[in-house]
C-alpha positions as CSV (number, residue, x, y, z in Angstrom):
1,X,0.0,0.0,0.0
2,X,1.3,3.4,-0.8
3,X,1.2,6.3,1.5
4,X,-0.1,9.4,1.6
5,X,3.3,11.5,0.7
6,X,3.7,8.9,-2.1
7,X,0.7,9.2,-3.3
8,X,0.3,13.1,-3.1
9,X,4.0,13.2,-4.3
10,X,3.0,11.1,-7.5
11,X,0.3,13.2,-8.4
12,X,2.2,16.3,-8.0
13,X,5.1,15.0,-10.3
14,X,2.6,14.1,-12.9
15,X,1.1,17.7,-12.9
16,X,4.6,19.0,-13.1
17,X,5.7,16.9,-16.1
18,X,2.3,17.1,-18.3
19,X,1.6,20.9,-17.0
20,X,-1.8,19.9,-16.0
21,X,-3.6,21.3,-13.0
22,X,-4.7,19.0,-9.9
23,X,-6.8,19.9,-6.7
24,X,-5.2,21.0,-3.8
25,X,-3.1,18.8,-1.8
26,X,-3.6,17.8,1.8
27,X,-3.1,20.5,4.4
28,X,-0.6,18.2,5.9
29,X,1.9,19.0,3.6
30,X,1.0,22.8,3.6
31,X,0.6,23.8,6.8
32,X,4.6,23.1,8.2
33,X,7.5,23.6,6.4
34,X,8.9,20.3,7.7
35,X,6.5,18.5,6.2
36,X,6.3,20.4,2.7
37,X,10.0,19.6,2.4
38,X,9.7,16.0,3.0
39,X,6.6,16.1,0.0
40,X,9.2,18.3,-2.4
41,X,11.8,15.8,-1.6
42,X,9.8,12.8,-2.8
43,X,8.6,14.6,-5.5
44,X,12.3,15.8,-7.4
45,X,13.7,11.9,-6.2
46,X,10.8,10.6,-8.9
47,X,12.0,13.4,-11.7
48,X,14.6,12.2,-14.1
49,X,15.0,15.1,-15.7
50,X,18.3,17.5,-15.9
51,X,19.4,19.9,-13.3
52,X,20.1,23.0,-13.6
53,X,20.2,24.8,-10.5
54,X,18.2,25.6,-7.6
55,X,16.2,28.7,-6.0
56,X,15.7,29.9,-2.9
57,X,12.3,30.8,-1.8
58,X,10.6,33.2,1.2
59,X,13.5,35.3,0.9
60,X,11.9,38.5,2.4
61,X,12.6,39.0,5.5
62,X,8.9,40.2,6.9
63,X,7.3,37.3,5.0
64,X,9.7,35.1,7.3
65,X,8.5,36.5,10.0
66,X,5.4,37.0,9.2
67,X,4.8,33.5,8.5
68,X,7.0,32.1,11.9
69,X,10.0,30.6,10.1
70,X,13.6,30.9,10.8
71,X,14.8,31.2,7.5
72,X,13.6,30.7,3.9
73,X,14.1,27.3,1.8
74,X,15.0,26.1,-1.4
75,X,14.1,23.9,-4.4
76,X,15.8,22.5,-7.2
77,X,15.3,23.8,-10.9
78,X,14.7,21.8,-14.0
79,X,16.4,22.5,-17.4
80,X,13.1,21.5,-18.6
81,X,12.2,25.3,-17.0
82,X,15.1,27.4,-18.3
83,X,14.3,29.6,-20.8
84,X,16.6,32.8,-23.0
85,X,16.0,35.8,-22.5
86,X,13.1,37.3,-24.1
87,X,11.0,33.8,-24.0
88,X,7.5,33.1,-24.2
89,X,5.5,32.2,-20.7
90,X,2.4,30.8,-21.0
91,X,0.5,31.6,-17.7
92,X,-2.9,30.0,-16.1
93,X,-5.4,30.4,-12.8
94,X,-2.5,28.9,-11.1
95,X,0.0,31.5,-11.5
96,X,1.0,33.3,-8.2
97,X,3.1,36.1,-10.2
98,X,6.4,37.2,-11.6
99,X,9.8,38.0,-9.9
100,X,13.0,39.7,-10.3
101,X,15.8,37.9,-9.1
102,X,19.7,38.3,-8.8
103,X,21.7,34.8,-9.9
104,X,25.0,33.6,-9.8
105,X,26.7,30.7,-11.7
106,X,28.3,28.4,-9.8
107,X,31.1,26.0,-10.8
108,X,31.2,22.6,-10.7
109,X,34.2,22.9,-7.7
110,X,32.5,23.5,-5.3
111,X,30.9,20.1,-4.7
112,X,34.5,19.8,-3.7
113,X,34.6,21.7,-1.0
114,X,34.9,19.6,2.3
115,X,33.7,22.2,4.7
116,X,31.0,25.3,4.9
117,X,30.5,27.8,2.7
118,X,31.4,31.7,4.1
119,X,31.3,34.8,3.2
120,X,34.9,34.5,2.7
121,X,35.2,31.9,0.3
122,X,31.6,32.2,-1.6
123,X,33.9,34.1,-4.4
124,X,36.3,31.9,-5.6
125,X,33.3,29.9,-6.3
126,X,30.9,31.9,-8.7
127,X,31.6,32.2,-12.1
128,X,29.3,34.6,-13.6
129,X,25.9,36.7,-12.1
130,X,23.2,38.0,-14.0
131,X,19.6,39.4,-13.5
132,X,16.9,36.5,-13.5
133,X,12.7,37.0,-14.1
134,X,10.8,33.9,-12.7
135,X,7.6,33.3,-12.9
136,X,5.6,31.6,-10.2
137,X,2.4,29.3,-9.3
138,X,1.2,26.7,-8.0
139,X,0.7,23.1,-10.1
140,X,-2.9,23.2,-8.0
141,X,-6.5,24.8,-8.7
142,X,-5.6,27.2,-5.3
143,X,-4.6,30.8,-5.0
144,X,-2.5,32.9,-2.5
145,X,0.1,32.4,0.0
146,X,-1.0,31.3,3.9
147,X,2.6,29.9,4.7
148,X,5.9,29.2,2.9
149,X,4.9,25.4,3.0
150,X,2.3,26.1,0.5
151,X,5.3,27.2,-1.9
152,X,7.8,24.6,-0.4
153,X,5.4,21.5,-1.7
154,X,5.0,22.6,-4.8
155,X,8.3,22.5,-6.3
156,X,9.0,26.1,-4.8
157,X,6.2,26.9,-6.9
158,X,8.7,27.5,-9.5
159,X,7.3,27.4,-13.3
160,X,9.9,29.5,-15.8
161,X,13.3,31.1,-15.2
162,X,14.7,33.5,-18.0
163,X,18.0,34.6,-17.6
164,X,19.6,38.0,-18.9
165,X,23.1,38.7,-19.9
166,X,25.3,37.0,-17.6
167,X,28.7,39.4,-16.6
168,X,32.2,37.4,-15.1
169,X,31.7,37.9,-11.3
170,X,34.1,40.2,-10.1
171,X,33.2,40.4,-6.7
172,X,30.5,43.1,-7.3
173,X,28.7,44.4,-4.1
174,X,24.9,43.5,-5.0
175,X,23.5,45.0,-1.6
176,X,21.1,48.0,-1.5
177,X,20.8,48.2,-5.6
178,X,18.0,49.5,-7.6
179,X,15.7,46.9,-9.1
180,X,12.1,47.4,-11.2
181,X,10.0,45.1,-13.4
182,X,7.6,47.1,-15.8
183,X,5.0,46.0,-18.6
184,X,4.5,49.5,-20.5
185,X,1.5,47.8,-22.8
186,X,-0.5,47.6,-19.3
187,X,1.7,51.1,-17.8
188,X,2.5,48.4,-15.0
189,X,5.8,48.7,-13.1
190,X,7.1,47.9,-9.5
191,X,10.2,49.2,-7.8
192,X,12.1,47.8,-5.8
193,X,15.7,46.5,-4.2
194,X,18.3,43.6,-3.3
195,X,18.7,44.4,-0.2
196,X,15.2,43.2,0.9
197,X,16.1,39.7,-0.2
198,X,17.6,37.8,2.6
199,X,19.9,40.7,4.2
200,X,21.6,40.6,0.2
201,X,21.9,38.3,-2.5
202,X,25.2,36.8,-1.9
203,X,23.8,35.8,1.5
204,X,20.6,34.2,-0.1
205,X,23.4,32.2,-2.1
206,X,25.5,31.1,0.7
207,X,22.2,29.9,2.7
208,X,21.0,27.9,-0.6
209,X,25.0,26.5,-1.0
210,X,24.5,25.5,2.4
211,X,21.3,23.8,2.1
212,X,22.9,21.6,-1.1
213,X,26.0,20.5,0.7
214,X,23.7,19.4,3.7
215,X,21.7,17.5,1.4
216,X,24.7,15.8,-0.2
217,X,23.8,16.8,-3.8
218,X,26.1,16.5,-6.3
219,X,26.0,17.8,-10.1
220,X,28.3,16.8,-12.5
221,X,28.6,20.7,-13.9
222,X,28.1,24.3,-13.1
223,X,24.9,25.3,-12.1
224,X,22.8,28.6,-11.3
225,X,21.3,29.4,-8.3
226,X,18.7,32.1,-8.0
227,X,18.9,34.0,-4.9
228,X,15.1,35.3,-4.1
229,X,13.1,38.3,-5.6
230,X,13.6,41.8,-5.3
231,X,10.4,43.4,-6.1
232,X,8.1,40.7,-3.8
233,X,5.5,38.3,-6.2
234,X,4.7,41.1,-8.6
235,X,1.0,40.4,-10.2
236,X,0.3,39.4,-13.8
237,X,-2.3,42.3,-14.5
238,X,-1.9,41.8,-18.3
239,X,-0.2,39.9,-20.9
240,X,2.7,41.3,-22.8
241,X,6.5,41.9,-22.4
242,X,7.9,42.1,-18.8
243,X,11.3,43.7,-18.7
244,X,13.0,43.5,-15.4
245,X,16.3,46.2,-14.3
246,X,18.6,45.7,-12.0
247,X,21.1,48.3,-11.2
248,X,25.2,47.4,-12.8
249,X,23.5,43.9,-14.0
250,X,21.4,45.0,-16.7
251,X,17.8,44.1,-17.8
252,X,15.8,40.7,-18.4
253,X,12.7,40.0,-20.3
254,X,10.0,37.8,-20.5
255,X,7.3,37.9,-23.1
256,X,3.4,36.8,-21.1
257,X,0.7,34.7,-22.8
């Protein structure tokens, strides 16, 4: 007989890999974020698919503490999900919103590494950085956010990444910059700033680094990691081109359907 996180975990993976839309999963998975990261566990150990990278998630710092957690989380991202700059996104009910995001690439080396990563030697260990839009939403018929296990379950809630020019990482201070995400068609546009993500970027990077090592993953190449938006879970209020700008990284883009 299977249980109940097999079960809910097989149904999940089937949503993710046909795009389909399922009801809402037992609270029990939701409603801790203990529990949601056992269900997203079961769930990427049943995808074959390529690796890219991996996102952290709950990055604000109110939403952690709005919500009761220590710290935020992370999930791992498909190649299956990584798009050029500029791509399509075909969005649904499901679809929480879109984000602007810092990202680093990472090389293979650091699986390596025998200790912890610091903010001492995070450096010798990225390769490039560049600004990231993601788009977010559930794989269920359910709307919102009432805790981060909702997003935790559900892959991260992760559904498209779209990178932007990527720059050789030179140890470039991404606290306190400039970010916005605008869709002129609809004369929609939010402001906003890395700082609010995780104390800084580089710090969301060395939590998610962390989080891997604990986990004992290991990739056979470099790999991104996105570090948590700047600009919160901005609404999709219309359909149309999305550019994001982030202050010395440059600009992203991602077309909405």
């Amino acid at each position: 007989m299977k249980t109940l996180i097999d079960k809910t975990s097989d149904k999940l993976v089937k949503a993710f890999l046909t795009n389909k839309i399922i009801a809402p999963i037992p609270s029990k998975f939701t409603k801790k974020l203990k529990e949601a990261q056992k269900l997203r566990k079961a769930c990427e150990s049943k995808i074959k698919l390529p690796i890219v990278g991996f996102k952290a998630a709950g990055t604000g710092i109110p939403l952690i503490k709005k919500f009761k957690e220590k710290e935020p989380f992370y999930a791992s991202v498909y190649k299956r999900n990584f798009l050029k700059n500029g791509k399509s996104v075909k969005i649904n009910k499901a679809t929480l919103g879109i984000e602007l995001e810092v990202c680093y690439k990472i090389k293979k080396s650091f699986f390596s590494l025998k200790g912890s990563i610091t903010m001492k030697n995070i450096s010798r260990y990225i390769s490039h950085i560049a600004p990231c839009i993601e788009v977010v939403g559930y794989r269920q018929r359910k709307k919102g956010i009432t805790s981060f296990g909702d997003l935790c379950s559900d892959f991260g809630a992760n559904v498209k990444f779209l990178v932007g020019a990527s720059k050789k990482y030179k140890r470039m201070n991404v606290s306190n910059l400039k970010t916005s995400i605008s869709n002129k068609k609809i004369n929609q546009t939010v402001n906003g700033n890395t700082n609010t993500v995780y104390i800084n970027p580089l710090n969301s990077l060395r939590f998610v680094l962390n989080k891997v090592k604990k986990d004992k993953i290991n990739l056979s190449k470099d790999f991104w990691v996105f570090t948590g938006s700047s600009v919160g879970v901005v609404p999709i209020k219309g359909k149309g081109l999305y550019t994001g700008k982030i202050d010395k990284l440059g600009s992203v883009k991602a077309r909405i359907r």
